[in-house]
Structures are given as C-alpha cells and as structure tokens.
N, C-alpha and C positions, 0 to 999 in steps of 0.2 A: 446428761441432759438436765439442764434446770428447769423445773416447775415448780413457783414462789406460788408460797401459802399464803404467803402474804397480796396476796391481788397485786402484783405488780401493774401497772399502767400498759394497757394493749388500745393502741390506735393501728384504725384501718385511712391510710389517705387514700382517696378515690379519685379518680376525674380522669379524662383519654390523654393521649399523648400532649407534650409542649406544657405540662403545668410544673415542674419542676418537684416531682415528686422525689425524686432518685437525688434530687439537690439537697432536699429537707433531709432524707434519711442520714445521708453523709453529715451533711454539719447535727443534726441529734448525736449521732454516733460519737464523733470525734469531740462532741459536747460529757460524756461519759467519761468516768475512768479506763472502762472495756467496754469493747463491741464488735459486734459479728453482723455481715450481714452477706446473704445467699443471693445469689446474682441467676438466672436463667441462662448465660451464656458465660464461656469462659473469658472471650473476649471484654465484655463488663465487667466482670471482676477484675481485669486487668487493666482499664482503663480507670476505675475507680481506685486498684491498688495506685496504682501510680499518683493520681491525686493525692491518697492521702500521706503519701510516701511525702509531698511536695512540704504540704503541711505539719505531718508529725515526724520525719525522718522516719527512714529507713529501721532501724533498729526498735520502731516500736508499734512496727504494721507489717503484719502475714496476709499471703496470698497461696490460697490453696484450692487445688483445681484437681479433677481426676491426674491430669497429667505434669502438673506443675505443685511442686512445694515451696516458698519462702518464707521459712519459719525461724525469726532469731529468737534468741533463748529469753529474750523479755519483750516479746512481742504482746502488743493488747487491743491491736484492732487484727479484724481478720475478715477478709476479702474475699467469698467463697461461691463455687456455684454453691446450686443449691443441693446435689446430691455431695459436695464433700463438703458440708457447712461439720465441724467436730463439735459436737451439739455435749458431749462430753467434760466442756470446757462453759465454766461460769461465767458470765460475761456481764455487764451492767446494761448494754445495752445491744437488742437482738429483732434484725429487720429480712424479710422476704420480697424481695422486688420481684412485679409481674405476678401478684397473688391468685391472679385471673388463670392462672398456667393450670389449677387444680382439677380444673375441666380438660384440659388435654388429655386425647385417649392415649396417649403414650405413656409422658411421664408427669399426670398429675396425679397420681396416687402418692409421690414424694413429696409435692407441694401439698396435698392434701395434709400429707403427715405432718409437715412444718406448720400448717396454720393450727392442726391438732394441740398439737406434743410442743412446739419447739418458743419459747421464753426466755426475756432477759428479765436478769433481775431486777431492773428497775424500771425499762419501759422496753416495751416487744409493739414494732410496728409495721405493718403488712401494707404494700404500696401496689395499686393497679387498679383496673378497670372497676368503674361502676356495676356493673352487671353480677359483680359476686356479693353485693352489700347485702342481701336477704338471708344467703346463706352462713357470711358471716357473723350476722345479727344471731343466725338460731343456731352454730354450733359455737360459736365463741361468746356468751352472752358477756353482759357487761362493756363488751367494746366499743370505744369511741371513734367517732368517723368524722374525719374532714375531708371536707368535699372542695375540692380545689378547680377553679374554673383556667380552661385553657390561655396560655399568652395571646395567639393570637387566631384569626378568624380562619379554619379551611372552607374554600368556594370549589365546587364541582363546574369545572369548563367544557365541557362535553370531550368529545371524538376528536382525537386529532395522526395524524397520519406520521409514524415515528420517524421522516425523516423531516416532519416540520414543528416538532418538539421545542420546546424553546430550553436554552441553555439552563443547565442546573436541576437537571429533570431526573428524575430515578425512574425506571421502565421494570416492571413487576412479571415476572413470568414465572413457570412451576417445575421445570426440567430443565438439567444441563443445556440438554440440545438444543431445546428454544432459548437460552439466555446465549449459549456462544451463537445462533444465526443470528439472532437480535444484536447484539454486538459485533458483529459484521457487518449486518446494514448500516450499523453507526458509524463504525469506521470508516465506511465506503463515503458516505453523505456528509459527517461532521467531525472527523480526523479521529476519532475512538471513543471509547469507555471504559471505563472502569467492571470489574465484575466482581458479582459477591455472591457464594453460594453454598449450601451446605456442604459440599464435596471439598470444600480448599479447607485449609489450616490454617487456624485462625494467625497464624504469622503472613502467610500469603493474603488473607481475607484484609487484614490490618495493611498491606501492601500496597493491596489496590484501594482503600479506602485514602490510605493517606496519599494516593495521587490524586483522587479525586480532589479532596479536599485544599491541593495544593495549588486545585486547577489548569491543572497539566492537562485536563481530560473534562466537556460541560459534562459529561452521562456519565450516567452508573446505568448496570444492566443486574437485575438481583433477584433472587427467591425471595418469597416471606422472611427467608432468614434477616432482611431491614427493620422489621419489624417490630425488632427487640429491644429499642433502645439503643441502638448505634446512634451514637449524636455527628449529625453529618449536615450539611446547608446545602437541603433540598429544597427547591422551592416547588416545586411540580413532582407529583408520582402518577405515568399512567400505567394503567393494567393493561397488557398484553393478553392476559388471563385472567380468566375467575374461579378457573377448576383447579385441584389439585390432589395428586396423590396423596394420601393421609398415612402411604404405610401398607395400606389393607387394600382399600378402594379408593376411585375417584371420586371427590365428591364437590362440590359448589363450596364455595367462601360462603363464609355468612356474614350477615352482615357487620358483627363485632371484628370480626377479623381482618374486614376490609378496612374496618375506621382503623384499624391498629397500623395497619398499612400505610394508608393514605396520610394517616397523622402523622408520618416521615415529614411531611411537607410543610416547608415553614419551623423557622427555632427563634424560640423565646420571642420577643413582639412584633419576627417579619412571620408575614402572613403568607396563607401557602395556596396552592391550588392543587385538583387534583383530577383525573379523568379515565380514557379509556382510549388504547389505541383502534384504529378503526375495522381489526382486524376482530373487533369485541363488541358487540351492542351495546347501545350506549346502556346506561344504567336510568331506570325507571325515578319519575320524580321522589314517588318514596321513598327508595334507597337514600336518592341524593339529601333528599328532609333528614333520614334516619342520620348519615353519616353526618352532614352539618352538622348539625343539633344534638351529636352523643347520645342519642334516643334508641336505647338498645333492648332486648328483652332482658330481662332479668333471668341468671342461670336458677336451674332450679334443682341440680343435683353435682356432685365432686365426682371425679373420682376416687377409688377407694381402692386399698390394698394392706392386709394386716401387717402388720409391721411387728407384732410378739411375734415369733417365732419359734418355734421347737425344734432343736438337733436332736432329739435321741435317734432316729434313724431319717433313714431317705421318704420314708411313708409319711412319721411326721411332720416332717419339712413340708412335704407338698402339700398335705391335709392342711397345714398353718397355712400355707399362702393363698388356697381355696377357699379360706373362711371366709364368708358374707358377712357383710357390716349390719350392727343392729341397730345404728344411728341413723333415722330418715335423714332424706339425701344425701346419703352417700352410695355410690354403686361398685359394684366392684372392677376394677380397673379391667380391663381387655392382659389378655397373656401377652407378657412383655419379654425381651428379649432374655433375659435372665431367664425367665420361668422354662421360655421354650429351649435356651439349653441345656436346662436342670433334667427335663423331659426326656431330652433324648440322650445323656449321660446317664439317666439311669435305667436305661433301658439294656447300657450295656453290660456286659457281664462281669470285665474287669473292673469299670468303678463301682460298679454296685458291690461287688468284692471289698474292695479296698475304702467303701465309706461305710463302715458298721460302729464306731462309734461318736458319741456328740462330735469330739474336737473335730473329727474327716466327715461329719456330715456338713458342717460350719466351713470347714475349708471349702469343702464341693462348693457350698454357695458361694463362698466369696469368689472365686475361681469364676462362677459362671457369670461374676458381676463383672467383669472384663471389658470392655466395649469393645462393641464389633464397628469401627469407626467408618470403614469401606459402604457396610451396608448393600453389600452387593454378592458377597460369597458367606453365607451363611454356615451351609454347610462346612466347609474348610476352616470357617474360623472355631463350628463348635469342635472339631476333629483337632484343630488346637489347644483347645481349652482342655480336653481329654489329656493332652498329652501333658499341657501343665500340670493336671492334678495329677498324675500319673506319676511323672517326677519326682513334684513335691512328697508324694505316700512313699517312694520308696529309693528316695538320693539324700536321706537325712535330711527334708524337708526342704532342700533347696534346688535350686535347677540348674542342672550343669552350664556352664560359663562358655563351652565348647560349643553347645547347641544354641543358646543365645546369640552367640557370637555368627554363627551361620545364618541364622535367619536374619540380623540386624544387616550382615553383609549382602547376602540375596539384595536385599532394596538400598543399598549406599551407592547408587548409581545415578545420574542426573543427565541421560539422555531420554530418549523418547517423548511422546506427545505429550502433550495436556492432560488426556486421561490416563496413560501409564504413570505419569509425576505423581496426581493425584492421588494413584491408588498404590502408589508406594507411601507414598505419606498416610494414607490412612494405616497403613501396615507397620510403618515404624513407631507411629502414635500410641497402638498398641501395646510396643514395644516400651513405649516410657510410659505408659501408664502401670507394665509389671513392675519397673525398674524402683517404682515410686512405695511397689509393696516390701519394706524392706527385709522383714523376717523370710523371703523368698529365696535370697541371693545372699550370696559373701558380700560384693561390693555394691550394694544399690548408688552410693555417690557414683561411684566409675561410670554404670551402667547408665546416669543418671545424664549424667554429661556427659556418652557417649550417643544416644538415644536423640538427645535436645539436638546434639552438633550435626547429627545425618536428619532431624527431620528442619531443621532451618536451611542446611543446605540444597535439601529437595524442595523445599517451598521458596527459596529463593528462583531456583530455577524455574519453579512453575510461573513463579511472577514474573520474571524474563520470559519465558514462552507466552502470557497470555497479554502480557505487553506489545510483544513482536506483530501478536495474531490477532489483537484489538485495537490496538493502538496507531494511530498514524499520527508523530507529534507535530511531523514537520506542518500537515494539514490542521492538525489541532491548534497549533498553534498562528496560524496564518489565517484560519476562518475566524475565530476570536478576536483577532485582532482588525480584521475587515469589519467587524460589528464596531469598533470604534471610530468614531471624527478622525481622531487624527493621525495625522502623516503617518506610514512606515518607513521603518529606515530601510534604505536599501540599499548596496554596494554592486558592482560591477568590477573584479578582477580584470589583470592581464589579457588573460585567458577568456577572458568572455562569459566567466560564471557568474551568476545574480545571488547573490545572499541577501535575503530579506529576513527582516530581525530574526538575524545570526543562525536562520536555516538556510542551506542550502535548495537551491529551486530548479536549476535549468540554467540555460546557459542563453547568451545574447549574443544572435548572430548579426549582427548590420544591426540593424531594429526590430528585427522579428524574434520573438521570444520562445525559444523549445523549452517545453518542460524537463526535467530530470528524468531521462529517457526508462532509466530503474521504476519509476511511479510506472504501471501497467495499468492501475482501476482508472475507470476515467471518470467518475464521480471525483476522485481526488486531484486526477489530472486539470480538472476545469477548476478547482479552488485552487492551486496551486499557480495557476495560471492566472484566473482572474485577481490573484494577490499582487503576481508580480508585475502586471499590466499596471494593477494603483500606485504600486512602487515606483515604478519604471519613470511615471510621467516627469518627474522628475531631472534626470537625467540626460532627458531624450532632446531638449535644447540644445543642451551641450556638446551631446554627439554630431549632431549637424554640426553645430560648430567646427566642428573638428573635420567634419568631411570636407567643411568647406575649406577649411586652413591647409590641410593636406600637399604634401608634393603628388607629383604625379606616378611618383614611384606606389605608393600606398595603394595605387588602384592596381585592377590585371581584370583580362579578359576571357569567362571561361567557354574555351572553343566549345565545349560539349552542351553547354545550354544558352549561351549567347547573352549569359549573365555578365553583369560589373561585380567582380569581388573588392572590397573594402579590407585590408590587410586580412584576403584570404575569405571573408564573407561575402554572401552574394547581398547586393543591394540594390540591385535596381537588373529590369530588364530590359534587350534591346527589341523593338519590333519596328515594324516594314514604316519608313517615314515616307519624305518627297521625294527620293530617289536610291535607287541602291546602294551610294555610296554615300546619303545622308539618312541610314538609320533612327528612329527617333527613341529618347529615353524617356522608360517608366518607373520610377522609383518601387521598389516593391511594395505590393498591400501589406499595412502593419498599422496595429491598432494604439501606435506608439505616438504615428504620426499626423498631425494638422495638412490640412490643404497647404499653409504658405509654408510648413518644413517640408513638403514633399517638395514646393518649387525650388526651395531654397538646394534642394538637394538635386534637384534631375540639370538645373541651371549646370550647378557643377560637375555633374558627369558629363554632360552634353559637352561641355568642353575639354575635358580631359579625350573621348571617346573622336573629337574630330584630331586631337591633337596624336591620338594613337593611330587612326585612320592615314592620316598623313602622313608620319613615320612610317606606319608598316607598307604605304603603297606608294613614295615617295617617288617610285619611277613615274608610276601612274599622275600623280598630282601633278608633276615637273612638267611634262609633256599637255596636258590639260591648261596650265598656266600658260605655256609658249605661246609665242607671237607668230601665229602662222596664216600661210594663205585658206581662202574658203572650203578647197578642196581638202587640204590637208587636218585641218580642223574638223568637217565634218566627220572625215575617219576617226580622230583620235575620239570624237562626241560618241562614236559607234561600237569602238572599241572598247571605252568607257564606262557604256552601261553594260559590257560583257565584263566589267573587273578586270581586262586586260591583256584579254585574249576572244578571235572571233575566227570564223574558217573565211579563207578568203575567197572562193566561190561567194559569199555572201557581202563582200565588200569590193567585186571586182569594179564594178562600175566608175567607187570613188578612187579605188588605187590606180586604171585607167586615166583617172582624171589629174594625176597628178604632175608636177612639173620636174624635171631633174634638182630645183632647188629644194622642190619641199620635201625630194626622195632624200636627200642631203641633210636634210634640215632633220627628219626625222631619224634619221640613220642616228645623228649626233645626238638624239635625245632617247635613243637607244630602241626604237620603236625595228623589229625587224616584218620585213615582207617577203613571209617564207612562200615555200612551194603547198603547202597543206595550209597555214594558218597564219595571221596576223596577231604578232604576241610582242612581249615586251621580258625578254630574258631575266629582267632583275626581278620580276614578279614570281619567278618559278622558285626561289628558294623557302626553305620549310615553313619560316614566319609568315612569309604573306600566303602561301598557298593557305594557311589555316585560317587567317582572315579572310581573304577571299573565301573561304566553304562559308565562314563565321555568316558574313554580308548578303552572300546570295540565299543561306538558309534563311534569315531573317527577312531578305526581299521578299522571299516565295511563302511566306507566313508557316512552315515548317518552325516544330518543338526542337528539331535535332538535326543537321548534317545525313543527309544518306547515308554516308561514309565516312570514314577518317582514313585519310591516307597514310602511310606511317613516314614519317620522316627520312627522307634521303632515299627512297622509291620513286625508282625511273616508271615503272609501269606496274599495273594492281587487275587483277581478276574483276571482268566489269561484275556489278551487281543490278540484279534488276529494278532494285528498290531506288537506286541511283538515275534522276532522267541524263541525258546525253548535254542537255545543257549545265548541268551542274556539273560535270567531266570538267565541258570546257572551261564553265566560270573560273576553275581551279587550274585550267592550263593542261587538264589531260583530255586527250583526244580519245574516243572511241575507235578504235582499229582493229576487226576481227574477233577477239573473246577478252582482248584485253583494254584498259586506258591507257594511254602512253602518253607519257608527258612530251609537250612539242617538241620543243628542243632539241629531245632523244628521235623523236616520227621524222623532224626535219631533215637530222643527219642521218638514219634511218632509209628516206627517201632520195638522198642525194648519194651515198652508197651505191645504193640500187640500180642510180641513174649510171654512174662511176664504170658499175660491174657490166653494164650492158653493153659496152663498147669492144665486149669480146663476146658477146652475142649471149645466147641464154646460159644464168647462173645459178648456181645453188650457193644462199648465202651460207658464208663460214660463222664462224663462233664469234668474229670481231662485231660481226652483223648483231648477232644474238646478244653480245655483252652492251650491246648501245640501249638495247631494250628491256635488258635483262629478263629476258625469256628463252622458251625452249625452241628447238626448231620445226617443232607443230605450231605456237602461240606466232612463228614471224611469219608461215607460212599465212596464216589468217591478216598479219598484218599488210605484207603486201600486194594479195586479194584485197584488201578493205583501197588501196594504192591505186587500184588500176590495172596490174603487172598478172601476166597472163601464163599460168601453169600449164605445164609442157611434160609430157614424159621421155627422157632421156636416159637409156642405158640402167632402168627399173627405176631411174629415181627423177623427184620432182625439180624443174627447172622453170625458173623463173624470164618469160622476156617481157619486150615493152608492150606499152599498150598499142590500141591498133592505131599507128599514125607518123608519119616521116620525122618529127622533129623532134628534141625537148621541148619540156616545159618551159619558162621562161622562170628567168632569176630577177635581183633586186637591178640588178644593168642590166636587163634585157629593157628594147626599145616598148615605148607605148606604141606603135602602128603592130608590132608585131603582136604586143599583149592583145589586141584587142582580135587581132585574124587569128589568134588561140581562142579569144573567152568565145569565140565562135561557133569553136572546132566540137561536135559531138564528142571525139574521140580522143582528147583534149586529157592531159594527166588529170584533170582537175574532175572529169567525167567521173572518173573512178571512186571518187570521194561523195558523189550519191547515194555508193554502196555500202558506203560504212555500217557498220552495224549498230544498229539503237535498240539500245536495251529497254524492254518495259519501263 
C-alpha cells in the first residue's frame, strides 16, 4: 500500500448519476504513468478494462477481479473491484468509484478502508454520491471536491401500468421471482426483456444487457443491481418496488438509493424520466423534489471494520476483527460473510486443531474470504471451506486435483431450469475464484481455464434459457416496428406462409390471416396478427387479381361446409339465394378486404359456382332448358326444385296430365317415371349426389349436410338427424330403416312385382344385392312398398297389395293411370307408409 508523505493530491468528484465521473477518473488515470482504480462491480472493471485496453493496448492494462486475472508482465493500469484492488503495488495514480458504497451494511467497511489507507502517489480520487462529502471532509482532510452537475434533467411521470411502459424503460423489482413474473408480463404484452440480476453471472448479465442494448428487446426487468453504473440507454426506470431485502431484513429504499436507481435513466444530454408501476404508490411530492433535485441527507457515519489484524491465534484473529473504531463516524460494520465463517470453523475441533500457529491462522482467514456466490446454502458452502483448509493443512498445502476435478464436474452440465443453471454457476464461480489462489494448486493456469470454460458455458445456457422464457423476438420485433410510419415488408410463400420483416407469422389462407398456430399467448397472438394485417394490405389487391384471372380448375367445392376453396383455401361462402339451385356467394369476412374487392371477388365465384352447378347437374339443366309442352314443363319446374328427384304420388296429377309426346320427349332427355318416384338417373352418380346434399343444405340454411353418404352406396342406415326430404333431394328414398337410392327401390319394386306372378315370395339374395341390405333391412323395405307379409311354412312371405291389378308403368295408358291414382289400395297407397325419420 502507498501512503505519500508527501501530500499527494486527493480529489473527491461528487454529483448523482449521468455526470461523467467514471469518464474523468479513466482519462486522469490513463493521463499518469501508472494507475489503479476499484470498480464496485466486476462487470465495470470489465467494461472499463476493455476501454482502456482500446486505448493503451493490451500489454499495458491489468484486470483483476476475485474471479478473473489479466496480468501481463509490464502492465501499468489496473482495473479492479474494489476488494481485489493489489494496493501492494505503487501506482501514480489511484481512484475508488461509487465512494458512497462505505455506508453499505455489507461490504463498506472495504470501501471504508480504501477511502482510509488506500493512495496514489501522485493523485488518489474518490468518485460518488454527494451525501459522503461531510464525512469525507472530516476523515480525509485536505481533500478537494468537485462537484459535477448532472448531463441531463430526470422528471418523475407518476404511475403507469407495466404493460403501457413506453419503450426503453428499465422496470426495478427486489427478488428473482418478481423480475422473471415481470418479464413475462412483458413478454406476453411487448415480445420480451431483457433481465439483470444478482443471481446471473456477470457473462450471462453482460448477455442480456447487450441484447438490450442492441434493441432486440425495448425492456430490461432488473434489481438494484442497475444501479451501479451499468451504462445502458434507459430512458424511463419504474419501480415495481420500494422494499428490499438487505441481507438481514426487509427494509424501504431510501431515498439516495432510489435516485441512484432512477438516474439509470437518460445518458449524457438525453433526458430521462422516471416513476412507479401501479402496482406501488405513487411517490409523495417530496420524494419526487428530493430525487429531481439530488437533495439527499447527508451520511453521517461509514462503515467500519479493522483491517490490522493479528494471527497469532484464532482468539486474536477474532479479538482484531471485533475491534471498535476510535474515529467518530465510523461504526463498526455488521458480521460479514467471512466473519460468520471464521465463527463457525472455529468452533470446530479439527480446525481449531490445525490453526495454532500465525501462518494457519492467516490461511483460515483467507480460506474463509472465499465467496459464497449462490447466497443461498450457507451452510454447505461453510462445510466447504472446512474442507479446503483441511486439505490445504494437511496435503502439502495444496488440494487434491482429484477432488476439484469432482466437484467442478458435479456442475459441467447445462440442462435444467433457470434457477438450477444459475446456481451451478454460482458453484463453479467458486470454483475459479480458488483456481485464482495460486499457492493452493499445482496447475492454477489449467484450473483456471478449466473453471472459466464450464462457467461461460453454463451462462451461456442460462442466456438461452432466459431468452426462450422472456423473450418473444418474433413479437418484439413486429410490435416495434408497428410503432414506425413506415411500410413493413412482407412476403407470402407458395405455401401460403406470411414473413413479415424476415419473421415468420402465420400462414394466408384465401384472405384470412392464421396466426403461427405455435404462438399460444394471445397477447402475442393479437401483435402478431395486428402486424400482419398492416403487412398484408399490401398484397391483398393482387390476390383478387389473381382470383379474378384464375381458371376454373383453381376453385373446388368443399361438400362439408359448402365453402369455395381457392387452390385448396376456403374463400368465400355459399348461402340459401333466389332458389335452390341459385345459391348466392359471400366472400368470406377478412379484415384484408374492401367492399369493392369483396365484389370484385364473390362476381367471380358466382360465376365459376353456376358454371360448376351446371356441370355437375347437367341432366338437371338440359331438361330445364327443353322446349316442352305446359304439362311437361311444369313437372320438370317441380322436379327442379327437389334437385331431381320427387315421389310421384306427389306429382300424379301432372304426370296424368301428360301426352304420349311429352312421355317421349322426356324419356329422351332421360327424365324416368318410376313406380315410387320421379328421377333423373344421371343425377344418382357420386358427384352430383354430393352437390345435390351441398344445394339443399345451403337451401335449408343448415352449417353441414345431415349426412354424407359414402360413394358408391346403394342404400345407408336412415339417420334421425336426416329430414326424409333431404333423403330424397339426394335421390335416396326412405324405405323401412333404411335410404335406398331409387334406382335400386325402383328395380327393387319391379322384382317384387316380377316375383308375384307365382303368388307369395320370399325375396332371395338377388333381391338383397340390388339393395344391398340384409333380409331383415328388405323385409322393412317392401313393407315401406305396400306388399303384404304372410306366414308361410315358419317363414315370412311377401304378396301384393290389397287389389286386382298392377301398378302402372311408363306405357301404361293415362285413363287407366288416373282409375289407379283413385284406387285406395293402389301400390302407390303403400308409399304413405314409408317411414320418416325425425
């Protein structure tokens, strides 16, 4: 330690954050031959090593940290926290950053010590908070103070609710738990955050700042640990909290430590603001005057802790560290992690054994100076440190490589959560901070680089994990961009996928836009959507264009929802028009589309969809077109609106009315006039039956088809959900439990007629294969017929109904048609009985 006799020059720079104190200290420094300066964080030694590295090379700037050494053999600046500042070494010029730290009940008994003891020989200058300049003045006298007024102005905005933050905002809370919920809500609301907190390692902490900083991410989510001089472009810090664990107990921020906080916000001449979320009372005018205005109380005591020492035994040692200071204001610091392991190591009986003289009482201590980085297993870590000095006393002072080697391996694993990652890293940190003692070990280099290499690769992973689990870039990156004027780019694939600047989104069906079905939050599903909608509009001319240019191949009609697909998407729906077999088109609702591209678009399906209609029911159209008589005409108008098929009890009157030409006339246009029904045979094949279900669901304002009959099915088990008119729209008849397509009921019926000319039958299998049913299912059928069940020799026989004649055929005479449609007992009677299913 240098203490000049000669008065070296000792400035104190004062003033709150944003005045470039830590700027002055650096160029003073690097203005010297040699210099040293103790940084509060490892992280700041590191970011200002690197600075001066930029400036003076490499080869003539040390960085030395508990955990970290870069020492070349003619280094002359040195970059240090403040407990490994090597105060051992002369230096011309020697600086304390954050001088304010001396009041921390933790560890300002060390900075205490530094503002004490620790001088350069030509200027020693101490940089921080106003609030220490009293006590500076009366333990360091002679010191000069510059008083450095802030770059730019912080404003206090009141309350505002964290998920309507404005971008570039740091959000302040005091426990893990609450910074990862908090950074979920941000996630969920503004695609992620960034997180900073005393549990990460300052390679993962450095991680996530420098995505911030990249603006990969507008939020950071952080402990006091911002606090420190992290230089980051915050423009807004709110507190989430005002309490915070200290260690011991919970206790209230005060209000220095708030402004230390809040002055995150805003660098060098942008101006910052700063508040409270609403989940915190807002902060009283007071407060807000104090923080403004740097108007702090003045400290009025350090903490204190002796720093002579005595090893002659373990008695002395602790007597030394319990000394009271005899300097007003200074108090004596609170039992610090070292002390309370010293305590309960010598309590036991082996070290107390094995530390009886100076050099192993001085080991003990340094052993107990270890850091316990976890902060969470106290106990285990001091039952560690035992075991070190244990070693060291009695393995020729080094510690087996075998056992290192086990414990460094236990944590070289990079799976688990966030807090398992974490608290391996605290563990191996540990590990390089022994690696770092070299007299400890044979290889400290190996150790050294074995230690670095498993804790960057577990903090690599935790920065992958709290990326995965805070972060949503696709949304981060699309909500950010919706805050600008202009355009997004956006693309639309083959395949119908949306990339909007070069994220993936959801995929474009027709016009309607799905989000990327993976996205489950739906705070992100609605940014993600609301992006791709601004994108989209774009596009969405074109695409009509395109509908509009189309062949007719490019459309299809889907039987199951009565949708237009567009190569494969649905685009429009069909619902109930001026007639059943003039459906009318709705383009689908999409927020892509205008009023005149919805017409532009339903214009062209309406034409595609009569031009499909026409095709698929071409018997139907051809006959509908013919030039026929009034009688004949009005059947084919009747049959028409049944899609193609009607029972002819229902249409006797006009088939009565017909003439042998227009029996002719229809014959040739393929119109048959069965015994059960009036049909049109080309309509029964698989295509138009599914159009026909398509036409009449959509007539009857039905979402779906009763049924689907399955292709190339003569007859299907009725359903109740099915009315008897939608059977027939489709050409299948209701007949006992089953539908039977006509066609099949017709020859079915004429069979029947066939068989009864050798008086009562029981139909065979030929019967059953026309129907393809069992011979329960025909039994029901020719019941539904009219035909009258008989017991014959134990089994059921079928004869005619009750009446002298047949029925009449398509050549039977009209005087006789009409002394049948007369007859009660008439085959056609029988067909009253059919059965209608609910």
């Amino acid at each position: 330690m240098q203490i000049s006799s000669a008065k070296p020059r000792v400035v104190a720079v004062l003033g709150p954050t944003n005045t470039g104190k830590t700027h002055l200290a650096m160029e003073r420094m690097l203005g010297h031959d040699s210099g040293m300066i103790g940084f509060p964080l490892r992280l700041l030694a590191r970011e200002n090593y690197d600075r001066a590295v930029r400036i003076r090379g490499a080869g003539q700037v040390a960085l030395i940290t508990g955990e970290e050494k870069i020492v070349p053999p003619h280094a002359r600046y040195f970059l240090c926290t403040v407990e490994s500042m090597p105060l051992e070494r002369s230096v011309s010029f020697l600086g304390v950053d954050e001088i304010q730290m001396c009041a921390d009940p933790d560890r300002g008994h060390i900075f205490t010590e530094r503002l004490l003891s620790a001088r350069g020989g030509s200027e020693t200058m101490f940089m921080g908070a106003e609030t220490i300049k009293p006590m500076i003045r009366r333990l360091v006298p002679g010191t000069e103070f510059m008083t450095r007024p802030r770059f730019s102005t912080l404003r206090y905005i009141g309350s505002q609710k964290i998920t309507r933050l404005p971008a570039r905002s740091a959000i302040v809370a005091f426990s893990a738990a609450d910074v990862y919920a908090i950074a979920e809500l941000v996630r969920r609301h503004r695609g992620g955050a960034a997180v900073v907190l005393g549990a990460l390692s300052p390679r993962t902490r450095n991680a996530q700042v420098a995505m911030y900083q990249a603006g990969e991410v507008d939020y950071l989510v952080a402990t006091d640990a911002i606090g420190m001089g992290l230089n980051m472009d915050v423009d807004h810090v709110a507190f989430a909290q005002t309490r915070k664990f200290d260690g011991r107990v919970p206790r209230a921020l005060t209000p220095a430590e708030m402004a230390q906080i809040a002055g995150r916000a805003g660098r060098h001449m942008n101006n910052g603001t700063f508040g409270t979320t609403t989940d915190v009372a807002p902060f009283d005018p007071e407060l807000v005057a104090r923080i403004e205005n740097h108007d702090f109380e003045m400290l009025r005591a350090l903490y204190w802790r002796n720093a002579r020492l005595r090893f002659t035994s373990l008695a002395a040692l602790r007597a030394s560290l319990s000394q009271p200071s005899t300097e007003a204001g200074l108090v004596r610091a609170r039992t610090a992690d070292d002390e309370m392991a010293l305590e309960t190591l010598a309590k036991d009986p082996v070290i107390a054994a094995l530390a009886t003289s100076p050099a192993a009482v001085s080991l003990l201590w340094h052993v107990c100076q270890v850091p316990d980085f976890g902060k969470v297993l106290s106990d285990a870590h001091t039952r560690l440190l035992g075991r070190i000095y244990t070693y060291l006393m009695t393995k020729d002072g080094r510690l087996p490589e075998d056992w290192i080697a086990a414990q460094v391996e236990r944590v070289d694993r990079t799976d688990g959560d966030i807090d398992t990652l974490a608290q391996r890293i605290a563990n191996v940190r540990t590990w390089t901070y022994v690696s770092f003692q070299a007299q400890w070990l044979d290889d400290p280099a190996g150790w050294q680089e074995r230690t670095r290499a498993v804790e960057d690769r577990l903090s690599d992973a935790l920065h992958e994990r709290l990326t995965r689990r805070f972060v949503d870039r696709r949304t981060a990156v699309l909500v950010r961009r919706m805050k600008d004027s202009a355009e997004m780019t956006a693309a639309v694939t083959r395949k119908g996928e949306v990339v909007v600047e070069g994220q993936f989104v959801g995929r474009l069906a027709g016009f309607r836009f799905a989000a990327d079905a993976e996205e489950t939050d739906p705070n992100a599903r609605r940014a993600v959507t609301s992006a791709a909608l601004r994108a989209l509009r774009g596009e969405t001319d074109s695409r009509v264009a395109r509908v509009e240019g189309e062949a007719d191949a490019a459309f299809a009609l889907d039987p199951a929802t009565a949708r237009i697909l567009w190569q494969g998407d649905p685009v429009a729906q069909l619902t109930a028009g001026a007639g059943i077999l003039a459906p009318a088109v709705e383009p689908l609702a999409s927020d892509l589309l205008e009023t005149a591209q919805r017409e532009r678009i339903r214009v062209r399906l309406k034409t595609w969809l009569d031009g499909r209609i026409e095709a698929g029911l071409g018997a139907l159209m051809k006959v509908r077109r013919a030039d026929l008589p009034g009688p004949a005409r009005g059947l084919v108008f009747q049959v028409s609106e049944t899609l193609g098929s009607a029972p002819r009890l229902d249409l006797e009157p006009q088939i009565q009315a017909l003439d042998a030409a227009s029996r002719r006339s229809l014959r040739r246009l393929g119109f048959r006039l069965g015994r059960v029904g009036v049909f049109l045979p080309a309509l029964l094949r698989p295509a138009a039956v599914e159009l026909r279900a398509v036409l009449w669901t959509v007539h009857a304002g039905l979402d779906a088809p009763p049924i689907v009959v399955p292709p190339g099915r003569v007859s299907v088990p009725l359903e109740a959900a099915a009315p008897a008119a939608f059977y027939r729209a489709i050409g299948y008849w209701p007949a006992g439990g089953l539908a039977v397509r006509i066609d099949m009921l017709e020859r079915v019926a004429e069979e029947a007629w066939k068989r009864l000319a050798d008086g009562p039958f029981q139909p065979g299998p030929d019967m059953l294969a026309l129907a393809g049913c069992s011979a329960e299912d025909m039994a029901g059928i020719l019941d539904s017929l009219g035909f009258r069940r008989r017991q014959q020799d134990g089994q059921d026989r079928f004869a005619a109904p009750t009446r002298k004649r047949k029925p009449p055929t398509d050549a039977g005479s009209r005087t006789a048609g009409r002394r049948r449609a007369k007859t009660d007992d008439s085959p056609f009677a029988g067909l009253r009985n059919l059965v209608q299913p609910r």
